[in-house]
C-alpha positions in Angstrom: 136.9 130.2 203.2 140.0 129.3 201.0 137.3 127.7 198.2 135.2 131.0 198.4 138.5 132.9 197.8 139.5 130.8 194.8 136.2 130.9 193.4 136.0 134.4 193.5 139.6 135.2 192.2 138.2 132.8 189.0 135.2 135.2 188.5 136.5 137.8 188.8 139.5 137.0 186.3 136.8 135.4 184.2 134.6 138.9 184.2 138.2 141.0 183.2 139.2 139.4 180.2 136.8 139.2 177.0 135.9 135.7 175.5 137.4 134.8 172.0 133.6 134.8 171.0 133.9 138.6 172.2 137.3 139.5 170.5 136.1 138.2 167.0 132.5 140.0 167.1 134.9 143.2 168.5 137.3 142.8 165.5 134.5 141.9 163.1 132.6 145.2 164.1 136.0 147.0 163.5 136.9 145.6 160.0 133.4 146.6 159.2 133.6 149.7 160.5 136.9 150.2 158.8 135.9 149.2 155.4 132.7 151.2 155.4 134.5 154.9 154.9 137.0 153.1 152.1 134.6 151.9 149.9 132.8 155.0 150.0 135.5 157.5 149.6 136.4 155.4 146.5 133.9 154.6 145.0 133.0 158.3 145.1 129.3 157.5 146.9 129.1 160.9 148.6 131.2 164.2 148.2 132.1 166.8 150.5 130.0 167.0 154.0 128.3 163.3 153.1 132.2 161.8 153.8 132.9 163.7 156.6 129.7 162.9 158.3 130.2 158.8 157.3 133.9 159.2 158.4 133.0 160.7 161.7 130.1 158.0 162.9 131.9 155.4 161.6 135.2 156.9 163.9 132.5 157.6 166.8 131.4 154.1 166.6 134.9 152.8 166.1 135.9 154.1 169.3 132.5 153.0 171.4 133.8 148.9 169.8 136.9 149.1 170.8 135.9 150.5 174.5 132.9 147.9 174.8 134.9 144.8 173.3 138.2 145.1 173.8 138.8 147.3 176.7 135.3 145.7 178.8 134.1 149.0 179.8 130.5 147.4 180.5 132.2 144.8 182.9 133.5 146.8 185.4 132.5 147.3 189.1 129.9 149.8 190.6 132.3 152.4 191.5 133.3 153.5 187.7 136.8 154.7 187.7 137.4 153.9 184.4 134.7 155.4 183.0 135.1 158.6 185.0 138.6 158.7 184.2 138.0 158.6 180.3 135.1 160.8 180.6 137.2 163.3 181.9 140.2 162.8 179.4 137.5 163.1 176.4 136.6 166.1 178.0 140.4 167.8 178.5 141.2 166.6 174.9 137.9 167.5 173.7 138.9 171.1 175.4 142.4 171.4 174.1 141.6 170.9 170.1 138.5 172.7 170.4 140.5 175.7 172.1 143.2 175.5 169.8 140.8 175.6 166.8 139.1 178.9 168.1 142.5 180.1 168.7 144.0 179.7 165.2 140.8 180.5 163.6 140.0 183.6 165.8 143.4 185.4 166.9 144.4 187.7 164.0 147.2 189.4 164.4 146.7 192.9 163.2 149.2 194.0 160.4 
């Protein structure tokens, strides 16, 4: 019984930390990801919505790297806490700048 134990403390450590192999593609996927927008916005490739649109995906993608590689979203148990958790802080943040964009764009004060 104490083996079994052991043995599944070690895979289960094993399965919540990332691999070196992991943390390089991660950061190589990030520095990429970085870069992309930079050399574009001076090198004047696109103007006006064709920036925001490549600075948005390449945000939106940014964020799905860091979750996948560096925080291990895709190696957690069946019951997804984490997942629900930042699902539902997406959503309230998501919900706050949204709201306060309609707000300040909507509310005028009569004069």
């Amino acid at each position: 019984m104490g083996k079994q134990h052991v043995s599944d403390m070690k895979k289960h450590d094993g399965e919540s930390h990332g691999s070196l192999k992991s943390y390089v593609t991660g950061f190589a996927f990030s520095l990429l990801l970085t870069i992309i927008p930079i050399m574009v916005l001076e090198n004047n490739w696109l103007e006006g919505r064709g920036i925001t649109i490549v600075f948005l995906v390449t945000a939106v993608l940014q964020f799905i790297i860091q979750l996948v590689f560096f925080m291990h979203l895709r190696e957690e148990e069946k019951p997804r806490y984490n997942l629900m958790s930042l699902i539902l802080g997406i959503f309230i943040v998501l919900l706050i700048v949204i709201g306060s964009i309609w707000i300040m764009m909507y509310n005028m004060v009569a004069l």
